[in-house]
C-alpha angles and dihedrals in degrees: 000000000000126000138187115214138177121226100165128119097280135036127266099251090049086053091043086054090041094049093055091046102052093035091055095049094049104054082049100049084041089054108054082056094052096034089098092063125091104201126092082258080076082073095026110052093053079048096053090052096036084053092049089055100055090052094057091043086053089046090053089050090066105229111198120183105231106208110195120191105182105214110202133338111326114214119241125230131180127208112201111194115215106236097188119125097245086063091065095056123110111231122202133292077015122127097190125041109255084254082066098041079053104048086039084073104060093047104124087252090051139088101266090035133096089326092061094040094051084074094028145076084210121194121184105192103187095182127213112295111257126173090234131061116228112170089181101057095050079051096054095040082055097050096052091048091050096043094051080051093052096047093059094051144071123260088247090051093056108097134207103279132206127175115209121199130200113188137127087234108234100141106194101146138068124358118322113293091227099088100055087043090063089049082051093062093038090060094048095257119139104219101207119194111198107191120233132187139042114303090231128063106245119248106278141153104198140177095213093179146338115229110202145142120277090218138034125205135227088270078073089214123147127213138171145089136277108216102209135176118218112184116178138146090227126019110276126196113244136181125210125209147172118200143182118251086246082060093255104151105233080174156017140156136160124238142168118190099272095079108041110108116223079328092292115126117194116226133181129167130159117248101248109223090237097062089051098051089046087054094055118098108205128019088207092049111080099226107194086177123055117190106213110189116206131189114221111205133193116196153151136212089212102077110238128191098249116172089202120045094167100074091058091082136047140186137213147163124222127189116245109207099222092178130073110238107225119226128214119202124180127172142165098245131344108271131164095284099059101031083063086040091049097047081042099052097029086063098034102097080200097078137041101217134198113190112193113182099192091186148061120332085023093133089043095081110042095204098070125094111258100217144008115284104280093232149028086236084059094040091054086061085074117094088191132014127196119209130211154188092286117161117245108238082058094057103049125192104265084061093052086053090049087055102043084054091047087068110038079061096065098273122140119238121194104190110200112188134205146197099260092074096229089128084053096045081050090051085068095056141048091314096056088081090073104023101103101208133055122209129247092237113270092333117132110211122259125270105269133195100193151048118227120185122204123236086269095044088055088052089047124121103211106029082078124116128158137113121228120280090040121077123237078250094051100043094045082058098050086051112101114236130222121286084207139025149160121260101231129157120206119255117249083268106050137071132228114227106170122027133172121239121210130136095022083289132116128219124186110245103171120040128184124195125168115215130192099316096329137075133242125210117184118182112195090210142057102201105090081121080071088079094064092081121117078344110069117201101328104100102022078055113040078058101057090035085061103032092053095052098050091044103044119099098274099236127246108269093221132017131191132174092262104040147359118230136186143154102198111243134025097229128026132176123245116278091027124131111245107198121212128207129172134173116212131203146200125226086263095053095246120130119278110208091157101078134102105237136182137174118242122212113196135186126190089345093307127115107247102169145343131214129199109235110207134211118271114157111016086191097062095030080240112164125176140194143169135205123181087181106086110120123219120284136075109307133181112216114195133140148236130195130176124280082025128099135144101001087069097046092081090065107094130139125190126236138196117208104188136175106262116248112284110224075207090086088057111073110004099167120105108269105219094167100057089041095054089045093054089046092054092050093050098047094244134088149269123239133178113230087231089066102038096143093069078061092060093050087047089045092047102078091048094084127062090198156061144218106226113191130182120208114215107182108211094187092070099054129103088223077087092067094051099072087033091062101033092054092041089047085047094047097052090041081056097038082050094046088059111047102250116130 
């Protein structure tokens, strides 16, 4: 193989600029003396010196002609990069980020430069940067590209390989590296781990996330956790708080690192009114939906050498409920399980209840409702709505359609069955088509001892019990479980989240199912009551409490007389779908389901996108969206819709779009354990950056040949002068020829 390179003073951008330049200027300057002349001489004598000029520039960039002969088979090693955040941080005592010390040693002077690839077919893959680091999946990325190489070659053609590695090991991303290191030494291919990054986790006092509700109820308390990393060579005293953007202090406690546990600090604080009416925009909007921003802040009065000061704060929104969701619960007769429903949702100030008993006993208490909303129109005024065990010829058909609509609108349905089978008779009629389980004919379920909770019960919000000091494990088996239940199995659609356990058998207790925009809960049993015992209300009620609130219809964040709007919650990570719903009216109040509507999202007073809401309910004007490509940064989401102006342009919600939560903050330190690990799996080694060049004596034997090349520089030879003298003779016999001095 033959090259041509440039070893003059400059490089050869900069010649390539100069030789147009001064070409440029001398067949300008030429001309204007030659422009009197009529002959074709008047063209060729500013080419002849232009041309002079260009071959002098091209001597002064030293061109030299490279000639490679490759002598046997080269050996092939691949440097993988790793792409990952934490490699573009700076340690300490370090000038470069780890990503530069890496990239220093290919350079053509360095270790792993021209000296390397003189015995190597080298190859650097850098990835592209992620916020995660996932060895395996750079493995595996590598694997499928080779393989697609080798495939297409001979087995002679096929070289030694070695993959080298440079990472700091912390593997937080994608399935464990060591099988494919295994398939790495199955196939014959060295996987080589070469540590970066300083052995001891710099000094740091980080907020890593907030873990908090979305949404707060009207009982305006606050609850969650702040994960936080405190790295430091003594114990330090630090103090933890949560603020208001005004400065007003929700929260503050002081901690040392004793008692952090597993670097999770509780936190609870009660919205202050004041707080919420500051945060609304408008007195004349109703705003159903505040957004309360908060700071979290990590710091210490003893003053430590962080690198990295930024990390010690965070900020985040939460969504404060200001209206009072109304419950409907309607039930066949008043047992046990509504009577304990009814006294825990009548004293509750969260929630605005209506109790209807349609059966029997029904005149006996005069505040209950005495019959079943009169229209769909009355039902829809309902944010939740509890079913029970109601008899059919008391529910007609046209009821079970206004509640199947009811949820396919959006609307939240909690079934509690009975003994008596009249959820099962209405299965067979108008409400079967919501209802997520079918019955196993007139069997009753089997006596249980325990509650089990599916993989999706355990991730559940709400499903989750248990008071600080027990674990979620420990507090479902201390619950009682029913001393009678309906054998039910889930539709194809819906999930089981809690089931009873008895005779090594398991029954589903708890089954989810969504429908049309709205969710189904059906509980095969009607003896949560039973966990009041020895234990009052703390647990039956903690369940519905948080049952209710997760089922119920979300309110709209902001209401005028002409439309709803909202755009869910208040902060969402990057990535994450925000759902849009709006409501439209007439002047009459009536539903619009005729306009042309679209969702705005606004920044600093700018359009930066726009989204079509389409039609989903005529009946309600309810129209719905999604995005998933908001970037991060403050938005304003709002809407417009044709014959509509300025009566919609108050409705504007704020969002947060923020960068989910890097497991890279986390653990920044070199990980030497997990590297060697990988390198042993994979039959190669482990080196520390810091000692590369026992890599290049390990890489050297794995190559039976050799690049020779032979240098040949142009610029020193007297073959330049040639063309110098012969268009500067020619030039003065033409400038001769024709008469010029």
């Amino acid at each position: 193989m033959t090259a041509l390179h440039f070893q003059g003073f400059v490089s050869p951008a900069i010649g390539a600029v100069l030789l147009i330049l001064l070409g440029a200027v001398t067949f300008a300057g030429y001309r204007r003396e030659t422009r009197s002349l009529d002959s074709m001489a008047a063209w060729v004598l500013p080419m002849l010196r232009t041309l002079t000029v260009i071959t002098l520039i091209v001597v002064l960039l030293g061109p030299v002609l490279e000639f490679q002969q490759k002598i046997g088979t080269l050996g092939r090693i691949t440097f993988i990069v790793d792409p990952s955040s934490s490699m573009r941080r700076l340690d300490e005592d370090r000038k470069v980020t780890r990503e530069e010390e890496v990239k220093k040693l290919f350079a053509p002077d360095a270790l792993l430069g021209d000296k390397l690839r003189s015995e190597f077919d080298v190859r650097v893959v850098e990835g592209v940067a992620t916020e995660t680091t996932d060895i395996a999946g750079w493995i595996r990325s590598f694997l499928s590209q080779r393989d697609t190489q080798t495939a297409e070659a001979t087995v002679e053609d096929v070289p030694m390989e070695t993959v080298v590695i440079f990472s700091d090991g912390q593997n937080n991303s994608g399935p464990s590296p060591f099988t494919i290191a295994r398939d790495f030494a199955a196939r014959g291919i060295p996987l080589v781990c070469v540590g970066v990054g300083a052995d001891k986790e710099p000094t740091d006092l980080a907020i890593l996330a907030v873990n908090r509700p979305d949404q707060i109820g009207l009982d305006r308390t606050m609850a969650g956790s702040v994960q936080v990393k405190v790295q430091t060579d003594q114990p330090v005293p630090l103090e933890l708080r949560i603020s208001t953007p005004e400065g007003d202090v929700a929260w503050r406690q002081e901690l040392t690192q004793e008692n952090i546990a597993n670097g999770s600090v509780p936190f609870q604080f009660v919205l202050k009114t004041k707080w919420i009416e500051s945060a609304k925009r408008s007195a004349d909007l109703q705003q159903d939906i505040v957004t309360l921003g908060f700071t979290a802040e990590l710091s210490s009065p003893t003053v430590l050498p962080e690198l990295n000061q930024d990390n010690n704060r965070a900020t985040f929104v939460v969504s404060a409920i200001n209206a009072v969701p109304r419950l409907l619960m309607v039930d066949g007769r008043s047992r046990w399980e509504v009577r304990y429903l009814r006294n825990l949702f009548q004293r509750d100030s969260n929630w605005d209840l209506s109790s209807c008993i349609m059966g029997e006993g029904n005149d006996e208490r005069t505040d209950f409702l005495l019959t079943f909303p009169k229209s769909f129109e009355e039902l829809l005024e309902y944010d939740l709505m509890i079913l029970g065990e109601v008899p059919d010829q008391l529910l007609d058909r046209n009821k079970q359609q206004w509640i199947c609509d009811y949820v396919a609108a959006g609307g939240g349905l909690i079934l509690v069955d009975g003994n008596r089978g009249e959820l099962r008779k209405l299965a067979e009629q108008t409400l079967g088509d919501v209802i997520p389980v079918q019955w196993f004919g007139n069997q009753r379920g089997w006596p249980t001892d325990k509650w089990v909770r599916s993989e999706t019960g355990e991730n559940t919000a709400w499903l989750k019990l248990a008071s600080e000091g027990i674990s979620e494990n420990d507090m479902w088996d201390s619950l009682p479980c029913p001393h009678a239940a309906q054998w039910v199995e889930a539709k194809q659609d819906a999930e089981v989240l809690v089931q009873a356990q008895g005779d090594m058998r398991l029954m589903p207790m708890i089954i989810q199912r969504s429908f049309g925009g709205g969710r189904v809960l059906y509980l095969a049993t009607d003896e949560s009551w039973r966990w009041r015992f020895k234990r009052g209300d703390e647990i039956h009620a903690r369940f519905w409490n948080q049952l209710a609130t997760a089922w119920m219809i979300p309110p709209m964040a902001l209401q005028s007389t002409f439309a709803e709007f909202d755009a869910g919650k208040s902060q969402y990570a990057v990535g994450e779908t925000i759902a849009v719903r709006a409501k439209l009216r007439d002047a009459d109040g009536s539903p619009n389901s005729t306009a042309t509507a679209e969702a705005i999202f606004t920044q600093d007073g700018q359009l930066t996108q726009t989204m079509p809401l389409i039609l989903s309910d005529a009946k309600l004007g309810l129209y719905l969206g999604e995005t998933s490509s908001l970037a991060v940064g403050e938005f304003e989401a709002g809407i417009r819709a044709n014959g509509y102006g300025a009566e919609l342009e108050q409705l504007r919600t704020p969002i947060h779009v923020v960068e989910p939560v890097s497991p890279e903050s986390s653990n920044v330190a070199r990980n030497r354990v997990l590297l060697k690990e990988l390198a042993a799996a994979g039959n190669g080694q482990y080196f520390d950056l810091e000692n590369s060049d026992e890599l290049l004596i390990y890489l050297r034997p794995r190559s039976s040949g050799r690049i020779e090349r032979t240098f040949y520089s142009l610029w020193d030879t007297y073959y330049w002068f040639l063309p110098i003298v012969g268009l500067l003779a020619t030039e003065w016999w033409l400038r001769k020829r024709v008469g010029l001095p």
